[in-house]
DRENTORKOL-3810 file (N, C-alpha, C; in nm, 4 decimals):
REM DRENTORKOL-3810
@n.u->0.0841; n.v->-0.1184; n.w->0.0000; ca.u->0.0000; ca.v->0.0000; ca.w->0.0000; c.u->0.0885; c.v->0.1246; c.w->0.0000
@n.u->0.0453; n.v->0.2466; n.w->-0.0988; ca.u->0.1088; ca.v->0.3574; ca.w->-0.0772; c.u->0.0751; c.v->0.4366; c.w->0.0389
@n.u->0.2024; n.v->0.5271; n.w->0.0758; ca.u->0.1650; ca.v->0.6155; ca.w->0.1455; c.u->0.2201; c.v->0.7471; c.w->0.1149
@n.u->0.1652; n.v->0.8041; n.w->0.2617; ca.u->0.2083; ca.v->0.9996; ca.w->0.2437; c.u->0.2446; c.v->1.0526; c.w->0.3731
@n.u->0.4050; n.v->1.0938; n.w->0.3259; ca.u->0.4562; ca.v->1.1563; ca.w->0.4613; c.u->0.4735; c.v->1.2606; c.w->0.4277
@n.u->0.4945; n.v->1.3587; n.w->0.5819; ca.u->0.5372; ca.v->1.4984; ca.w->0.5528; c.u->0.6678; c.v->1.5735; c.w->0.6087
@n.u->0.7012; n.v->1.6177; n.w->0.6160; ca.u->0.8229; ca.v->1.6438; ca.w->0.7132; c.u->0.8428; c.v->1.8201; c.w->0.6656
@n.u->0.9049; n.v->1.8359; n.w->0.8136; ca.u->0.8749; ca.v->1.9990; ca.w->0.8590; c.u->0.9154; c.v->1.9879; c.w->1.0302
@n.u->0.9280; n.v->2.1681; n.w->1.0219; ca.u->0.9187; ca.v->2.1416; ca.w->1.1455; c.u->0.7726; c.v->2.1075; c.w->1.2286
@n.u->0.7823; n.v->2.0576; n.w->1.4005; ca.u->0.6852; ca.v->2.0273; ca.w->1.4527; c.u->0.5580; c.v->2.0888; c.w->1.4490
@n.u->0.5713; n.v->2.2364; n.w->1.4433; ca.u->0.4141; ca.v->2.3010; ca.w->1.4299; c.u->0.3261; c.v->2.2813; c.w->1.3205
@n.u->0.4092; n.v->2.2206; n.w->1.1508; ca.u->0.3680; ca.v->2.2015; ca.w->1.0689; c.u->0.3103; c.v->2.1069; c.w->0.9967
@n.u->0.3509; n.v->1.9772; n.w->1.0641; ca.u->0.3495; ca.v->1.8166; ca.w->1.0664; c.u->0.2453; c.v->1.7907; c.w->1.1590
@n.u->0.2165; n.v->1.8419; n.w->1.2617; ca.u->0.1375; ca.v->1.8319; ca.w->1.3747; c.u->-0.0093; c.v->1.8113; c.w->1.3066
@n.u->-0.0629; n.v->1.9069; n.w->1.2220; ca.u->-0.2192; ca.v->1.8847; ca.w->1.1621; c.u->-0.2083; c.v->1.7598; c.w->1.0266
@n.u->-0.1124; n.v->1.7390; n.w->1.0315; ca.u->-0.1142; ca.v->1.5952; ca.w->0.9283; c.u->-0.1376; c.v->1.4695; c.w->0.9911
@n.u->-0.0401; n.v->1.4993; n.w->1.1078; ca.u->-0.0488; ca.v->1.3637; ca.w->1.1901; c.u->-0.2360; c.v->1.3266; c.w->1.1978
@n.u->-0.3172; n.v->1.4193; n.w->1.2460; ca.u->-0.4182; ca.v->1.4016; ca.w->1.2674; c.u->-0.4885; c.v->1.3349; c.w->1.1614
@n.u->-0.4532; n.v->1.3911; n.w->1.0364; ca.u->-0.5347; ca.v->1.3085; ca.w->0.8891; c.u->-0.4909; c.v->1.1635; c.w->0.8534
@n.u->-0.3565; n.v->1.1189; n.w->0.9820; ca.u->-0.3431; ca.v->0.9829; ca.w->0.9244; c.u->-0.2196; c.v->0.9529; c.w->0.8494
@n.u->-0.1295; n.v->1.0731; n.w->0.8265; ca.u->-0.0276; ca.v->1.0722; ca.w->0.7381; c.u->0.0954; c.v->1.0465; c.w->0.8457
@n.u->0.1763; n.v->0.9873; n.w->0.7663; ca.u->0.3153; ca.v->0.9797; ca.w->0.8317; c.u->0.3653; c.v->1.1186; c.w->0.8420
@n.u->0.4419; n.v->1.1399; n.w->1.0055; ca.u->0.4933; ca.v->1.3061; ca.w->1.0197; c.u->0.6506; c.v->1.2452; c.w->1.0231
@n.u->0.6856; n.v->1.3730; n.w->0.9817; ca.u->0.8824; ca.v->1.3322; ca.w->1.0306; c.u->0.8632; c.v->1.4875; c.w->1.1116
@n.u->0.8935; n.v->1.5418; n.w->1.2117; ca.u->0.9166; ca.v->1.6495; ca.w->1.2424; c.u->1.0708; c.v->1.6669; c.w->1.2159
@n.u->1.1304; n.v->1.7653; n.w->1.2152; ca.u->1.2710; ca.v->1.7974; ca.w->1.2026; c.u->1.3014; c.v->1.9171; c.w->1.2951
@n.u->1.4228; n.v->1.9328; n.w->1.3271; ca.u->1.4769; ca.v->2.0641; ca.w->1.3513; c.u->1.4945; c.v->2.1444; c.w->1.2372
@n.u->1.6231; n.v->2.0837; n.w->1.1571; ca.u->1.6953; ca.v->2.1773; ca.w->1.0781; c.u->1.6456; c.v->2.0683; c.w->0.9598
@n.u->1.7786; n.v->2.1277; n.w->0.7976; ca.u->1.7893; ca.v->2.0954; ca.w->0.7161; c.u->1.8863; c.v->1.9301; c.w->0.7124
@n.u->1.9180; n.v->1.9217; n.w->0.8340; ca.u->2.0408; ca.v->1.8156; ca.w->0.8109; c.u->1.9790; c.v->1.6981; c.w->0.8521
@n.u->1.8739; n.v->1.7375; n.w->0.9559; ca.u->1.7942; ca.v->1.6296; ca.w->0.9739; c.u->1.6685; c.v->1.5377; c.w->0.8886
@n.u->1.6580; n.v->1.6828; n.w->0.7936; ca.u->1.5367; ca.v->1.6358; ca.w->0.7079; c.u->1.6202; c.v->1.5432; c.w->0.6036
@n.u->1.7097; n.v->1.6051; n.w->0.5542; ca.u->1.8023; ca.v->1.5290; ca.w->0.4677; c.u->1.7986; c.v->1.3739; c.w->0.5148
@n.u->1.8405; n.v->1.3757; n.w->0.6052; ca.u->1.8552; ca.v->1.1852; ca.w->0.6140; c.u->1.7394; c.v->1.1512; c.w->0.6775
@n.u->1.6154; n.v->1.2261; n.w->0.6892; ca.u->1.4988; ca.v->1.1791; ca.w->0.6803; c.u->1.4505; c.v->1.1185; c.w->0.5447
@n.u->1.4684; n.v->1.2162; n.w->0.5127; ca.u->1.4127; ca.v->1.1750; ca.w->0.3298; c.u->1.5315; c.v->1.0537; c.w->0.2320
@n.u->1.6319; n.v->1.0467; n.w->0.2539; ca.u->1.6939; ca.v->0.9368; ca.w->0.2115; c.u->1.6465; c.v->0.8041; c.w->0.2994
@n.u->1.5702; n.v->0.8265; n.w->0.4610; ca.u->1.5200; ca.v->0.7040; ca.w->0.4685; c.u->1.4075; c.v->0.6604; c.w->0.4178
@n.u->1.3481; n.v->0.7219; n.w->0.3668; ca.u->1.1740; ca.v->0.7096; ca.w->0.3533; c.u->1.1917; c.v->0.6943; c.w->0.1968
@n.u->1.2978; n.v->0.7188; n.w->0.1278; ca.u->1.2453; ca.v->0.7080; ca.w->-0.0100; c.u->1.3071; c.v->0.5880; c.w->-0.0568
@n.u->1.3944; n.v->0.5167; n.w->0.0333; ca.u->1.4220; ca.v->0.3629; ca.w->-0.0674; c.u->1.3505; c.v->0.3221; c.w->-0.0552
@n.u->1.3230; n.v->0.2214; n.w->-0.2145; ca.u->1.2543; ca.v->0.1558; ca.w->-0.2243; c.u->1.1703; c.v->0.0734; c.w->-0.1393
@n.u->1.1884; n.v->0.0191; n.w->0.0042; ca.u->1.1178; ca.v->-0.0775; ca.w->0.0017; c.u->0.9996; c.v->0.0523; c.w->0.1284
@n.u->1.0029; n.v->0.1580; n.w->0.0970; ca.u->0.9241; ca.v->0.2453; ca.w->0.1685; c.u->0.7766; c.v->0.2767; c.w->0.1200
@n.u->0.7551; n.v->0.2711; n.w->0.0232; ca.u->0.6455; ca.v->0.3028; ca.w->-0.0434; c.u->0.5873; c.v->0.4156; c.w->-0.0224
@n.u->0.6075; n.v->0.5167; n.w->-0.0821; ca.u->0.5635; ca.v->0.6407; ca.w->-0.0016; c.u->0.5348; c.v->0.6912; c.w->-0.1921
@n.u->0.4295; n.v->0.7299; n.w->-0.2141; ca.u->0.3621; ca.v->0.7921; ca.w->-0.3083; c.u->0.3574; c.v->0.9210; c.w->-0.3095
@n.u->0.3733; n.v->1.0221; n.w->-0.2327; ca.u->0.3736; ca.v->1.1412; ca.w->-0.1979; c.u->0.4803; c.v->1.2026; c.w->-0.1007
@n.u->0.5267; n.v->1.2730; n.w->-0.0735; ca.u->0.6248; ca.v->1.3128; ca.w->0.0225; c.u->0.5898; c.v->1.4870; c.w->0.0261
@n.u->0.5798; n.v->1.5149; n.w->0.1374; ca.u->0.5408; ca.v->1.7195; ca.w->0.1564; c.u->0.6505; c.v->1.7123; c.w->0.2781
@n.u->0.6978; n.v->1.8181; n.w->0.1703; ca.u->0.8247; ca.v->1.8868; ca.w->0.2569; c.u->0.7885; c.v->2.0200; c.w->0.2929
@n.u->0.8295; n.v->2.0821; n.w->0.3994; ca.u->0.8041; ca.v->2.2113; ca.w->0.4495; c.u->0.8928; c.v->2.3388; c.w->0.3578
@n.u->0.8728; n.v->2.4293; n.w->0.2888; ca.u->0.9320; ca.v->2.4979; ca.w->0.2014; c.u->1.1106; c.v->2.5357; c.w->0.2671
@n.u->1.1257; n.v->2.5656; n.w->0.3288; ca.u->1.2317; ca.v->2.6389; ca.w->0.3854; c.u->1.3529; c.v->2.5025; c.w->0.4261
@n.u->1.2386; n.v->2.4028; n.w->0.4516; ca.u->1.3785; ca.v->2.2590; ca.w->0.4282; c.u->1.4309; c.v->2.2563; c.w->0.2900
@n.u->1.3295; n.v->2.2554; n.w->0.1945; ca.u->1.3497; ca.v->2.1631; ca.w->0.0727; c.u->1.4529; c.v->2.3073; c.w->-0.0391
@n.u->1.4427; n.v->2.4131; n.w->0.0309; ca.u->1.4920; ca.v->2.5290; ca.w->-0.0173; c.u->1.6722; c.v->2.4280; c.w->0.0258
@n.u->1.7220; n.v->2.4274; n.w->0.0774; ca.u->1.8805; ca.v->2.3652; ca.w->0.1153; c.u->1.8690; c.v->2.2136; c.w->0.1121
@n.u->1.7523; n.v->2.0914; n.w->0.0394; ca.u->1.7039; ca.v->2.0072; ca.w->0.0272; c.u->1.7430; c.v->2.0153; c.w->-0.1687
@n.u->1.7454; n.v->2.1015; n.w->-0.2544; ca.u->1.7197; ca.v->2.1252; ca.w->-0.3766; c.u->1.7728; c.v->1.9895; c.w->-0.4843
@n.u->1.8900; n.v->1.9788; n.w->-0.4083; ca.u->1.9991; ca.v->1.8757; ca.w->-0.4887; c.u->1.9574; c.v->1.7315; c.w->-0.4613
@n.u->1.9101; n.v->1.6851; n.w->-0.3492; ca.u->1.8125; ca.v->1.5523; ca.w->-0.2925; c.u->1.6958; c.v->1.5913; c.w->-0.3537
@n.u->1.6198; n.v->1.6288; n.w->-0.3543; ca.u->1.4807; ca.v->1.6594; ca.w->-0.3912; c.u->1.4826; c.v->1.6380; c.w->-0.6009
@n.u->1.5550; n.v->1.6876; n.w->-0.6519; ca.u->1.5863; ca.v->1.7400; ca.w->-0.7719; c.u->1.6081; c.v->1.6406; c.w->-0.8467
@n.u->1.6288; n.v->1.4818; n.w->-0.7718; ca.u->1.6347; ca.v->1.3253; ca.w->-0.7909; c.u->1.5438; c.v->1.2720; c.w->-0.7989
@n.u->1.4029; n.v->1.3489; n.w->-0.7859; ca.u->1.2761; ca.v->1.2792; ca.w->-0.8037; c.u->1.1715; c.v->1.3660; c.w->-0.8974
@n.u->1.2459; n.v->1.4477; n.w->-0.9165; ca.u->1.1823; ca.v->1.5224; ca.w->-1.0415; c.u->1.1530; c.v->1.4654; c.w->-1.1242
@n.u->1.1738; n.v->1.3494; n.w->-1.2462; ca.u->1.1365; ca.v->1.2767; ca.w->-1.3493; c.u->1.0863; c.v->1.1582; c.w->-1.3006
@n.u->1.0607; n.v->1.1068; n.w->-1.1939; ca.u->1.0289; ca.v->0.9764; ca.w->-1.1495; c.u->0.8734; c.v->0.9900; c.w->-1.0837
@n.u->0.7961; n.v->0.9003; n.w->-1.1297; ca.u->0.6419; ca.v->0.8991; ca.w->-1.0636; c.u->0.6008; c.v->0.8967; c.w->-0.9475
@n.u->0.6869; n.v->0.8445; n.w->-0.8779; ca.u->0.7075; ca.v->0.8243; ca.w->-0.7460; c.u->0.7978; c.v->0.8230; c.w->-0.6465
@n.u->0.8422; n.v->0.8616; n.w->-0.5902; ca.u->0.7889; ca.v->0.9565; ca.w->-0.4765; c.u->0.7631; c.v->1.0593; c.w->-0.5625
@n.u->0.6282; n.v->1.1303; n.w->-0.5286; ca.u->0.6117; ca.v->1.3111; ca.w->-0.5862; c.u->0.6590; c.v->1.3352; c.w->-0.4749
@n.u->0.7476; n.v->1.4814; n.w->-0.4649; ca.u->0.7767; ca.v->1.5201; ca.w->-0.3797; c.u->0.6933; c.v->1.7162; c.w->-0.3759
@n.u->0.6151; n.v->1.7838; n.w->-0.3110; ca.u->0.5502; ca.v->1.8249; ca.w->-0.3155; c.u->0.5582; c.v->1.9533; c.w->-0.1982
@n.u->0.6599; n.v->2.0380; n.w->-0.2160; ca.u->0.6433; ca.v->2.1568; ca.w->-0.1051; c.u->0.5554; c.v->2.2541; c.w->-0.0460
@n.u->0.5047; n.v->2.2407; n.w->0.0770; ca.u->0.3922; ca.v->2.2993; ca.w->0.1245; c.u->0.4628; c.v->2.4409; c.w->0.2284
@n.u->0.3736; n.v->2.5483; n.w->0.2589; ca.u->0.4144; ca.v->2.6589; ca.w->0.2898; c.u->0.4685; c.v->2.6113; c.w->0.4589
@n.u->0.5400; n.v->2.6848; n.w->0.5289; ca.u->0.5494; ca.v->2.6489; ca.w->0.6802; c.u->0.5072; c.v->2.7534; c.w->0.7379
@n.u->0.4942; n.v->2.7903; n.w->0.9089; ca.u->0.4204; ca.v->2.8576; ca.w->0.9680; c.u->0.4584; c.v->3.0064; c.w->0.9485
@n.u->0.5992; n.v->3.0190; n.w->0.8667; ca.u->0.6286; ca.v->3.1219; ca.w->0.8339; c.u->0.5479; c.v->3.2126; c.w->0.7280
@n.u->0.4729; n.v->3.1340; n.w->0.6488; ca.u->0.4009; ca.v->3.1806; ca.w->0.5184; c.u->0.4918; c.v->3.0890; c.w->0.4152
@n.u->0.4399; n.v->3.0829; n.w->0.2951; ca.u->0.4708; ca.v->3.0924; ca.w->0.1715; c.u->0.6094; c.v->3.1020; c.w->0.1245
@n.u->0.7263; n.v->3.0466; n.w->0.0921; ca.u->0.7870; ca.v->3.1430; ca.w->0.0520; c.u->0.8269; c.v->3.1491; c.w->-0.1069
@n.u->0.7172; n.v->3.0230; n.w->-0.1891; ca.u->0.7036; ca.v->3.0876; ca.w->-0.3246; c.u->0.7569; c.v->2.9702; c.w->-0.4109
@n.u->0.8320; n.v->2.8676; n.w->-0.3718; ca.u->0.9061; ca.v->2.7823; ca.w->-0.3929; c.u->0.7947; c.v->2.6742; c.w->-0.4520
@n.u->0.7437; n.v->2.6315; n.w->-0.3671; ca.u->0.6024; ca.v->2.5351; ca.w->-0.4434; c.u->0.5511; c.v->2.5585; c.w->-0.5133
@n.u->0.4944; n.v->2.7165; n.w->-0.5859; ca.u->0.4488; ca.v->2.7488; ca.w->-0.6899; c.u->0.5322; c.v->2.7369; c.w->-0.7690
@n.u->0.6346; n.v->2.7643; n.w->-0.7681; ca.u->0.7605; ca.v->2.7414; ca.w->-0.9299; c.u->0.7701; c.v->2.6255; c.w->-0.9599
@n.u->0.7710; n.v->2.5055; n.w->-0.7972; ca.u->0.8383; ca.v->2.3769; ca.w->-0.8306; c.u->0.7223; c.v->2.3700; c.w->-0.9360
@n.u->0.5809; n.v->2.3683; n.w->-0.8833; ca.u->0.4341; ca.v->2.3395; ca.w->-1.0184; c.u->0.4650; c.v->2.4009; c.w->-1.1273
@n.u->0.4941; n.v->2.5478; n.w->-1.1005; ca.u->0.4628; ca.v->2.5754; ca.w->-1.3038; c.u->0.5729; c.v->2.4954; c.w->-1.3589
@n.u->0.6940; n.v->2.4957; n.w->-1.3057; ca.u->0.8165; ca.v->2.4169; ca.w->-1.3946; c.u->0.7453; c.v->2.2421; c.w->-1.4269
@n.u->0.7090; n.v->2.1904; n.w->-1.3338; ca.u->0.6332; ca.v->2.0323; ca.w->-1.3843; c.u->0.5719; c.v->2.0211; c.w->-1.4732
@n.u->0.4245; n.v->2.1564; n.w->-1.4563; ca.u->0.3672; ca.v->2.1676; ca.w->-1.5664; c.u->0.4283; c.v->2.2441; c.w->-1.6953
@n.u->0.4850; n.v->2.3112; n.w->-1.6899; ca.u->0.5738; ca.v->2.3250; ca.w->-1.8182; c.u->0.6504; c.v->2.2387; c.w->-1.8893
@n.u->0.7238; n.v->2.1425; n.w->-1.8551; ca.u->0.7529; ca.v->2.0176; ca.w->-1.8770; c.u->0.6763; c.v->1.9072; c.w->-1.9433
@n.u->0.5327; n.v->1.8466; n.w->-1.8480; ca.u->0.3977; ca.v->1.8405; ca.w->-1.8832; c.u->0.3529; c.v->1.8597; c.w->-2.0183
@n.u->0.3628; n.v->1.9101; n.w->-2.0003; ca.u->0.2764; ca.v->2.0466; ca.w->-2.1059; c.u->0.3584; c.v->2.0994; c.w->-2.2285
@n.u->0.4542; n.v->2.1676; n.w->-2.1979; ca.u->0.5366; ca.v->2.2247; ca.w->-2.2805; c.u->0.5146; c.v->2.3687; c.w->-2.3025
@n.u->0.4346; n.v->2.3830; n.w->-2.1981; ca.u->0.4020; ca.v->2.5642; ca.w->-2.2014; c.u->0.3757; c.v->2.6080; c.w->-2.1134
@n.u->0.3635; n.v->2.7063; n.w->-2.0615; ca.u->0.3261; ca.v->2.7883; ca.w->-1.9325; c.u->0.1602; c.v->2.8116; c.w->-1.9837
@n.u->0.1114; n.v->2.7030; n.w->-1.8735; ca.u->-0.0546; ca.v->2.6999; ca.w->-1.8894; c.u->-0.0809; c.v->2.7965; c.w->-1.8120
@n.u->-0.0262; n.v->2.8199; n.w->-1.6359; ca.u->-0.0779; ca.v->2.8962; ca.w->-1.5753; c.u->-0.0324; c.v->3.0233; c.w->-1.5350
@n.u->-0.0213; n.v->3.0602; n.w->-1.5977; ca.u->0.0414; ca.v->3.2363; ca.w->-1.6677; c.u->0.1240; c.v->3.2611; c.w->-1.5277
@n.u->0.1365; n.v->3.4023; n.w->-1.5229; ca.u->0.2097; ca.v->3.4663; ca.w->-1.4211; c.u->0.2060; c.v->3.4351; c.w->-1.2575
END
């Protein structure tokens, strides 16, 4: 069976846990790092992966290994900081790829 983890720090992982999803909380970037090299070999099954923006920002070069592959999506969500813009690019660049055009304009 697939699954869906998230990893972030604790305030951000905290409302996932509740839906049922696997949480990784982290401190920093160094921890998420060899979080996510455990969860993504193969015999993990993880269909989805949400990283907290501000990890996956110093995450780019690990993350950037699952860009052409179906699985794991790896999928950056905002942290308690706000937004910081990164998840919208990672999408238009997929869908540009996708696609071959910038469907969703500016």
């Amino acid at each position: 069976m697939l699954k869906i983890a998230v990893i972030g720090g604790r305030e951000t992982v905290m409302g996932f846990k509740a839906l049922g999803l696997d949480t990784y909380p982290v401190a920093d970037a160094q921890e998420a790092h060899k979080v996510l090299r455990a969860i993504t070999k193969e015999d993990q099954n993880y269909a989805i992966i949400y990283i907290e923006e501000n990890l996956a920002e110093q995450l780019s070069a690990e993350i950037n290994k699952f860009k052409d592959v179906p699985t794991p999506a790896i999928i950056l969500i905002p942290g308690r900081e706000g937004p910081l813009g990164l998840g919208q690019s990672a999408l238009k660049a997929a869908v540009e790829r996708a696609v071959g055009t910038n469907i969703l304009g500016d």
